[in-house]
C-alpha positions, 0 to 999 in steps of 0.5 A: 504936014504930009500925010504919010507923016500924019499917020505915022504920028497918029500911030506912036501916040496910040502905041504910047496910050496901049502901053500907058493902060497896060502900065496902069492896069499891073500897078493898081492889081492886088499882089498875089503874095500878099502878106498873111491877115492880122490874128484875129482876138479870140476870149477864152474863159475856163470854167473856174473864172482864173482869168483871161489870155490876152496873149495872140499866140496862146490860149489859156489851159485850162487847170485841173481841180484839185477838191480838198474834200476835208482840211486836214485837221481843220487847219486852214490855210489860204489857197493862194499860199502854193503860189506865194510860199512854193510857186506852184500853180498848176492847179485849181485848189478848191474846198468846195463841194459843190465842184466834185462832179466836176473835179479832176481830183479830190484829196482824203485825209486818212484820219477823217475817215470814220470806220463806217467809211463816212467822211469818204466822197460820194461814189461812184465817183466819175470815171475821169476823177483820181481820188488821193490818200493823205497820210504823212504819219508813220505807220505807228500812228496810222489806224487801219479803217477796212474797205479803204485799201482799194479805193484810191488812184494815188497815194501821197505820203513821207515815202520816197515809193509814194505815188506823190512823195512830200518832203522838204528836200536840199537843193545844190547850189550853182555855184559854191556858196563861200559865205556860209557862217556857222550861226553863234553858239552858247549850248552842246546839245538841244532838244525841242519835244511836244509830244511825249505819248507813249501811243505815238512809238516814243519809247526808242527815243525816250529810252535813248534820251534817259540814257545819253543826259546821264553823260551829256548836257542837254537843253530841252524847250517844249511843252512835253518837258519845258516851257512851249517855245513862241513860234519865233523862238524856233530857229533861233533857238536850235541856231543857238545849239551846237548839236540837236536830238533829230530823234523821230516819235517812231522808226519806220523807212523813210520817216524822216521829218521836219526834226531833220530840216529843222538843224539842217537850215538852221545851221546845226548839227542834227544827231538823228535817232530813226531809219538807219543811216543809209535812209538818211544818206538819200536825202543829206550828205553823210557828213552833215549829221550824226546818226546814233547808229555810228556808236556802241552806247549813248555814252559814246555819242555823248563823248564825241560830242564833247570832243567835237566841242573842244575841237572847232576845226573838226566841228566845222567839218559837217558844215562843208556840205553847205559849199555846195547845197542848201536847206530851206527853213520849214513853216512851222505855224501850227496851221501851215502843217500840211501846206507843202503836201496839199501843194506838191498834190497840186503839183503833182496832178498838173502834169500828170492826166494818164490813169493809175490805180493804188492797190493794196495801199495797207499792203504797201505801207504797213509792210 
């Protein structure tokens, strides 16, 4: 071999090694757009101990407390029951004292206040901290305690101009709801009364009922005038009823309790006795009950009623509204009385942080 070619051989191969380095040394570099890190864990722990997110994208929130100072005339209820019964969960519900200094809120049953204002949390409460009146009586049967009307952030009361208004409310269907049956009936007109006490603003409804049994029959249960009906017996019984006395202890605005649901989910027809029918209207369909307002005398209700008994296909009118709406049962255990407040205050402190202030609050509700 020459060696002119000799050194044309010597030169390809080393031409080939420089190329071969080069090759290897960008195969084997890191990429530069390489694909971001894996998140990292982290442990997230509230202060009240409710649990762990193990999501990778969210961390927990945490609740704000809600500090029911008192049980509202000491009836207990588990604390769990606002998840379970109403699905709500955007608090932390808590009886115990020792979390006032650290509590968002703290909810005051109006009648465990004493006159000298013991039974109040102690003050000055901490600057970040809402105090709630509860008071779901009428003004009929709601004592004036001075030195309160200026002490409260929120007020929580029946009244739709409450900070947080409580009531059981209907709820529209999707869908119109064809399968609706009108419950068996074996009575006219039902009542079911436990209090009879002249204190309570009874007198209105009492000078009515005197008056409308004297042209109409009506079934009474209860301890104020029959025998107490079991807790079981309650639906089924005013299911039974063509009509119900939905006749209020006391006539106030907006005063519209569980004697209006009650018929309504049961499948009844309430005949109301309270605000005028207007104030009804907001929260029922004008054809779903009868408002004692509509007629000049008892006599009159108690005729029509005994027409809308011979007549079924006019009866079945005041159930069309059900196509479209629907009524859930209240609780109705005597411990159970103010679950549904208590929670919607759970609710409502959830997603409300901004400051407010309730001045006045005997101005607001008494006039």
């Amino acid at each position: 071999m020459s060696s002119t070619v000799l050194v044309r051989l010597t030169g390809i191969v080393a031409i080939a090694a420089l190329f071969s380095l080069i090759f290897l040394f960008f195969w084997t570099s890191p990429l530069t757009n390489c694909p971001p890190q894996q998140p990292q864990f982290k442990e997230h722990s509230d202060r009240h101990h409710e649990g762990t997110n193990n999501s990778l994208t969210e961390e927990t929130v945490e609740k704000p407390v809600l500090l029911l100072w008192v049980w509202p005339q000491n009836y207990r209820f588990d604390l769990s029951d606002c998840k379970t019964i109403y699905n709500i969960d955007g608090c932390h519900l808590t009886d115990d004292r020792a979390l006032y200094s650290s509590s968002d809120a703290v909810l005051v049953f109006h009648r465990a206040i004493n006159q000298d204002l013991s039974g109040l949390p102690p003050s000055p409460r901490p600057p970040f901290q809402k105090w709630i009146w509860l008071n779901v009586e009428s003004p009929t049967n709601t004592q004036k305690i001075p030195g309160i009307e200026n002490l409260f952030n929120l007020t929580l009361s029946y009244r739709e101009d409450a900070d947080i208004s409580v009531r059981l409310r209907l709820t529209s269907n999707k869908t119109p709801n064809e399968n609706f049956t009108i419950p068996k009936k074996d009575k006219l007109v039902c009542w079911i009364v436990s209090n009879n006490f002249d204190w309570t603003g009874v007198g209105a409804r009492n000078t009515y009922y005197n008056e409308l049994k004297k042209h109409v029959n009506i079934h009474m249960f209860g301890s104020a005038y029959a025998k107490r009906l079991a807790y079981e017996d309650y639906y089924p019984t005013i299911a039974s009823c063509k009509f119900y006395l939905s006749f209020e202890n006391s006539l106030h605005k907006d005063y519209i309790t569980e004697k209006f649901n009650g018929p309504l989910s049961a499948g009844t027809v309430p005949v109301v006795l309270g605000p005028p029918r207007k104030n009804y209207e907001r929260f029922a369909p004008r054809d779903s009950f009868i408002h004692v307002d509509d007629f000049t005398d008892a006599k009159s209700l108690a005729e029509y009623l005994t027409q809308l008994d011979r007549d079924e296909d006019a009866y079945r009118r005041y159930f069309n509204w059900r196509r479209h709406f629907s009524a859930r049962p209240h609780l109705i255990l005597q411990n159970q009385e103010f679950i549904l407040a208590i929670c919607t205050a759970c609710d409502h402190v959830g997603r409300h942080k901004e400051y407010q202030e309730a001045h006045d609050i005997y101005e607001w509700f008494f006039n």
